[in-house]
C-alpha positions in Angstrom: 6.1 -8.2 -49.8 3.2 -10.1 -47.9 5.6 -12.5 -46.3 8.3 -10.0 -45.2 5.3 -8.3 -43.5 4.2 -11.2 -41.9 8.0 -12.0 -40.9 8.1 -8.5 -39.1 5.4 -8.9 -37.0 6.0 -12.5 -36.0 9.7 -11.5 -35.2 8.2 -8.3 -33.1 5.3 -11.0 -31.6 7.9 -13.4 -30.8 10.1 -10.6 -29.2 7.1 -9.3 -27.2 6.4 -13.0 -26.2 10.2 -13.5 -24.4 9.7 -10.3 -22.8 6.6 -11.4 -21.1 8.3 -14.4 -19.9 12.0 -12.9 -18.6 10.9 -8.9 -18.6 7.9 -8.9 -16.7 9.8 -8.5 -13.1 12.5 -6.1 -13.9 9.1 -3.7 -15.6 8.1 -4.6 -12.4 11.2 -3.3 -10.1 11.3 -0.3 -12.9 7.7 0.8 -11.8 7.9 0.7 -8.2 11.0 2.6 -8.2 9.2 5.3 -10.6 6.2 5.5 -8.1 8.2 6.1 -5.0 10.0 8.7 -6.5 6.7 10.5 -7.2 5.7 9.8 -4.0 8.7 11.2 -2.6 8.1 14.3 -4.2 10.7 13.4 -6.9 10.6 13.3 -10.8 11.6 11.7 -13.5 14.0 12.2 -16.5 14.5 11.0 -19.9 17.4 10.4 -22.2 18.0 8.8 -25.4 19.3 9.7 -29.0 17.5 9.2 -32.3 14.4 7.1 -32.4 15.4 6.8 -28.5 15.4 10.5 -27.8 11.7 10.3 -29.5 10.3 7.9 -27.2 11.9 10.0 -23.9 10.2 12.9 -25.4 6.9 10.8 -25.7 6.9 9.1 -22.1 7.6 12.6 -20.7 4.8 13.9 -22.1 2.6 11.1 -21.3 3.4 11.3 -17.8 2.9 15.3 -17.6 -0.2 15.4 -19.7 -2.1 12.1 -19.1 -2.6 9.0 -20.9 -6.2 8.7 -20.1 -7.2 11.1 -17.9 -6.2 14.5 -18.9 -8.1 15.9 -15.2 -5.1 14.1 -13.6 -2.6 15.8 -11.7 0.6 15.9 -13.9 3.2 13.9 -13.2 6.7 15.5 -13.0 9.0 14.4 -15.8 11.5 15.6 -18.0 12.5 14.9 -21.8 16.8 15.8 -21.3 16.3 16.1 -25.2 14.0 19.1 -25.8 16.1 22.6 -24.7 17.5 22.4 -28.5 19.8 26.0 -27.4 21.2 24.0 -24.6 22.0 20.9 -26.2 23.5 22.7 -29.3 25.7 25.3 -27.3 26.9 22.3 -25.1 27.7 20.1 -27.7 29.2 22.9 -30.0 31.0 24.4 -27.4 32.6 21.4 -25.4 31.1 17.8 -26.4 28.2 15.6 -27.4 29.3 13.2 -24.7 28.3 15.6 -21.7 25.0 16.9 -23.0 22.7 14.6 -20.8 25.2 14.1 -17.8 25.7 18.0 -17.6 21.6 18.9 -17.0 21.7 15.9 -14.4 24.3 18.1 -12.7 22.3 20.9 -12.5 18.7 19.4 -12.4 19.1 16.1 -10.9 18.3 15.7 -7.3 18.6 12.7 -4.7 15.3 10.5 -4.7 15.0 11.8 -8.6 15.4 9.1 -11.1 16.9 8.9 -14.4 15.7 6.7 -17.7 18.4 6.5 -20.0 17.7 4.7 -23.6 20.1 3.4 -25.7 19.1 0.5 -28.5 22.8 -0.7 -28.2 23.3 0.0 -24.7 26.7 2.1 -26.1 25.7 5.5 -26.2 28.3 7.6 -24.5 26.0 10.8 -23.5 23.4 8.3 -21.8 26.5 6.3 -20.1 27.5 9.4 -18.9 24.2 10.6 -17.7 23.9 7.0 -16.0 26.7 7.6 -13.9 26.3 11.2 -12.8 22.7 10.6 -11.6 24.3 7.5 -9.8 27.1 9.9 -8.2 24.4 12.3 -7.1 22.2 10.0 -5.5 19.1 9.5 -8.3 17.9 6.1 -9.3 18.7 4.4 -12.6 16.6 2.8 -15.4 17.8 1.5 -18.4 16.7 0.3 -21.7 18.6 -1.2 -24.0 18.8 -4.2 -26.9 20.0 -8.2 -25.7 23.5 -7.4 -25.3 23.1 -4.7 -22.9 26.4 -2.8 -24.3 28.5 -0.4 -21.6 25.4 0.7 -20.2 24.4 -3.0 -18.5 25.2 -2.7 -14.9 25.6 0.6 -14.5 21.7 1.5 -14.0 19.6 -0.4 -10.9 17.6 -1.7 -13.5 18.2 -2.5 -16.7 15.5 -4.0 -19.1 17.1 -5.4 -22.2 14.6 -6.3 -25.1 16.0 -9.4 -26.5 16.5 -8.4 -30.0 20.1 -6.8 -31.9 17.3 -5.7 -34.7 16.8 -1.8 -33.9 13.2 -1.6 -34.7 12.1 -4.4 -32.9 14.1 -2.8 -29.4 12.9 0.0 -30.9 9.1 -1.0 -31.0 9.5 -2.9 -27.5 11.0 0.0 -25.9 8.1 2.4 -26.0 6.2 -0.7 -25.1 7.4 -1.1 -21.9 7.7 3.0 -21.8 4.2 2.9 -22.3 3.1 -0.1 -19.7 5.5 2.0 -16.7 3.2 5.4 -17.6 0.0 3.2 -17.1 1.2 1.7 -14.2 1.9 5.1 -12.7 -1.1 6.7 -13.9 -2.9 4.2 -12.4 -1.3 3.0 -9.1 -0.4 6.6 -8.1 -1.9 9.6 -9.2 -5.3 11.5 -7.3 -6.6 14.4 -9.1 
């Protein structure tokens, strides 16, 4: 058991290691687009199923409440995965395909910008969501695993973790989640 622990974490170290050497300027692009939409006056939302809709759920929050300083102003952002009545009427009612896209309809507005998450870059509801924030005008980020899946070149930006192991994208993707918060709470906000 010792060395499949060990395994793990020098397969997630090794991961973490490429990213720092191909990743760094597309987490780089990612930020600055983030922090003129705040500056703009825009904000930012989240989408992802699974393990993915958890971390939009966690960067959301990170960026409303604070990271490290909880005196901060909040910064606006939105998990697309939290109105539970909405996404179960929608999906019920017409499809599970729609259920990200169709609250970009309503919510999304120019100079906004949309994070979709997908480990294998294939999810259909955060394809979809991809291309009506593109249609109305809002910038695109994208995570995803190495291949990219339907989702690569859709978004401005995507960051592909160079991995097909879910829990190491997985692991990286709330990584780089994490480093775009700090970067925003730091380069950005006044209280």
């Amino acid at each position: 058991m010792k060395e499949d622990i060990k395994t793990q974490i020098l397969e997630s170290v090794r991961i973490k290691n490429e990213i720092v050497e191909y990743g760094v300027e597309k987490i780089e692009k990612a930020a600055e687009i983030l922090i003129d939409c705040i500056k703009n006056g825009g904000k930012i939302f989240w989408c992802g199923n699974g393990g993915s809709a958890g971390d939009a759920q966690h960067l959301a929050t990170e960026l409303m409440g604070g990271m490290t300083d909880h005196d901060r102003k909040p910064i606006p952002s939105i998990a697309l995965t939290t109105d539970s009545s909405f996404l179960t009427a929608w999906s019920n009612d017409t499809n599970f395909d729609s259920i990200f896209s169709r609250q970009i309809q309503g919510l999304g507005e120019e100079g906004d910008v949309l994070v979709g998450i997908s480990t294998s870059g294939n999810s259909k509801n955060v394809f979809n969501a991809l291309k009506q924030a593109k249609y109305k005008n809002l910038k695109t980020i994208s995570f995803t695993g190495k291949t990219g899946g339907d989702i690569d070149g859709i978004a401005d930006i995507t960051i592909k973790v160079p991995s097909n192991n879910t829990q190491r994208i997985q692991e990286s993707h709330i990584m780089i989640g994490q480093i775009l918060c700090s970067l925003l709470e730091t380069h950005l906000v006044k209280k």
